[in-house]
Structures are given as C-alpha cells and as structure tokens.
C-alpha positions in Angstrom: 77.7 145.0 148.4 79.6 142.9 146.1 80.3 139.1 145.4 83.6 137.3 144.2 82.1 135.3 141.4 86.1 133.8 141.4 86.0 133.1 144.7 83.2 131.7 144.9 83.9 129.2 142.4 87.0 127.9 143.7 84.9 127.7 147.2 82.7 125.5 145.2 79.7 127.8 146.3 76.9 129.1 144.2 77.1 133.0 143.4 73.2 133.6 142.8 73.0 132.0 147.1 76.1 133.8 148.0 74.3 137.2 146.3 71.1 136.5 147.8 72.6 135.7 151.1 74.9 138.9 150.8 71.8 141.0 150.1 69.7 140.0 153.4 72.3 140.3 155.6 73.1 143.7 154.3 70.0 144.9 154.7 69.8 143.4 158.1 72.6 145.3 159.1 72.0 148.3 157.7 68.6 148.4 159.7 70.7 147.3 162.7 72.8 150.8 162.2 69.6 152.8 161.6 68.9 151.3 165.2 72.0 152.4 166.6 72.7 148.5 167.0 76.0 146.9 165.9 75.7 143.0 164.8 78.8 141.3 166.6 80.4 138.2 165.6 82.9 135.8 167.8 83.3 132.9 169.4 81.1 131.1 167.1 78.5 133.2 168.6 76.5 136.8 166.7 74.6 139.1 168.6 73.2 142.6 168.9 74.9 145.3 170.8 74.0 148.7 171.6 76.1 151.4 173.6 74.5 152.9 176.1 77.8 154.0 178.1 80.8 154.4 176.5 82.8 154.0 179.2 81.1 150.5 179.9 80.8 147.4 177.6 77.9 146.8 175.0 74.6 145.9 176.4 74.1 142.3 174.4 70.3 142.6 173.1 70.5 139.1 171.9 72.7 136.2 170.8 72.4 133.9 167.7 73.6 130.6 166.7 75.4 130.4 162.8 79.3 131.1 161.5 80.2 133.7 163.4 84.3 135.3 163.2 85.1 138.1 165.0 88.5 138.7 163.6 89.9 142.1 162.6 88.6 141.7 159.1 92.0 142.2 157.2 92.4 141.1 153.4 95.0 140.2 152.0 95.4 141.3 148.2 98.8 139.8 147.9 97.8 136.2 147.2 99.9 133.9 145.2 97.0 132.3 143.8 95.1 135.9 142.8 92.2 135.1 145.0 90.9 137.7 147.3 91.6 136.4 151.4 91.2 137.5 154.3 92.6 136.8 157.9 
C-alpha cells in the first residue's frame, strides 16, 4: 500500500486518514482474497462476490452503501500538472 502525500494535499485531504483508511481496507481485502471473495465496486454500489461457476456470473454475498467506481482502474502518469490520475 502506498499514499500520495501530493495528492492528497492538493485534494485537501489528510494523509495520516487517507493512510489509516488505506490500511483497513487493505486488510479487508486481503482477507476477502484469502476467502476466495472479490470486493466489487459500481454503480455507486460495493459488494462481495464469489465464483462458484465460471461459466455463470458472481454469486453477490452482500452489497454495501459508500463511494463505490467500478471503472477499469487506469492511471494516467502523463499529467500536466505532475499529479498522479486515474480514469
């Protein structure tokens, strides 16, 4: 895991919350994998999926409210401004 302290400045955002945020969700992720769950995010909906037939869709073990984007993730290192974007 790592934190754009830049970034998170010109967000106006404070890094030791951003780290600490960072951190749990990490680790909840990580115990998601060790699961054999995959935390989704779209549709300004997250939930838990788990693939129990690959030739059928996810079976949705739950859905949660927050900031959810399920974009392709893509950053963009090119910026004009130097910061670090994404899609």
């Amino acid at each position: 895991m790592s934190v754009n302290e830049y970034e998170c400045e010109k967000a106006g955002v404070d890094v030791v919350k951003i780290k600490s945020l960072s951190n749990r969700i990490q680790k909840a992720a990580q115990e998601a994998r060790d699961m054999g769950v995959q935390v989704f995010g779209g549709s300004n909906c997250g939930s838990l999926r788990y693939c129990d037939d690959p030739d059928k869709g996810h079976l949705i073990l739950s859905s949660m409210d927050g900031s959810w984007s399920g974009g392709d993730g893509s950053e963009n290192y090119d910026d004009d401004d130097g910061l670090f974007r994404g899609e």
